[in-house]
N, C-alpha and C positions, 0 to 999 in steps of 0.2 A: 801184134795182137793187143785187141783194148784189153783195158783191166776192168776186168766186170765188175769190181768195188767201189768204179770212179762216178761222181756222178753226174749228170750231162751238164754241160754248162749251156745252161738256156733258161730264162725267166718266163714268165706268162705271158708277156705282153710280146717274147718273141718266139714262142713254141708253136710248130706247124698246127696249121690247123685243121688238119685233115687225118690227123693222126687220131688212133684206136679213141674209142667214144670213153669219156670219161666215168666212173662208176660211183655209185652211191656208196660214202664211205661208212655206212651201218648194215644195209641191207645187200648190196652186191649190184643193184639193178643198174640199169646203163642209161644215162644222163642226156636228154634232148640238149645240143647245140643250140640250138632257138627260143629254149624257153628259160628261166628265169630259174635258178634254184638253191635253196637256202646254205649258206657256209656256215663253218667257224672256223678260226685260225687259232692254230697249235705251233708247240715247237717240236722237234725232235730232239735224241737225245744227247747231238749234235749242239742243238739252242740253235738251229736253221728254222727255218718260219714255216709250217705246212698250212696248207691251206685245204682244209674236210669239205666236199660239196656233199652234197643229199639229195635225193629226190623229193620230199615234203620236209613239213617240220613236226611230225612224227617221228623221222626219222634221227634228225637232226637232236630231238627231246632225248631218243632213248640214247644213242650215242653216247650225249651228254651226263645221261644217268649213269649208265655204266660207267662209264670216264671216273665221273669224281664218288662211286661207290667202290671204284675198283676191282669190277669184273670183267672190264673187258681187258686184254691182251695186249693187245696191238694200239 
């Protein structure tokens, strides 16, 4: 049985890509494949690299605000 605390060992540039649609990491909405959309790179609390997509850079803004005012969570 896998250990569900492991974490998948797969990089970006070799994760299927037909797998579940990727989501706006502010708002929840679910990310077009084909079109173009604003990141930023984070770490975790690991210091592993994450990588935040968004659907605009509204999104991307508030994130960010919360982030370094310290109201968001997650």
């Amino acid at each position: 049985m896998p250990d569900p605390d492991e974490k998948p060992d797969q990089t970006p540039s070799d994760a299927p890509l037909n797998e579940g649609l990727e989501l706006c990491a502010n708002c929840g909405t679910a990310l077009s494949k084909d079109e173009w959309c604003p990141i930023l790179t984070d770490t975790d609390a690991d210091g592993d690299l994450v990588i935040r997509s968004f659907c605009d850079e509204g999104c991307k803004e508030a994130w960010s605000d919360a982030d370094s005012s310290g109201s968001r969570s997650a």
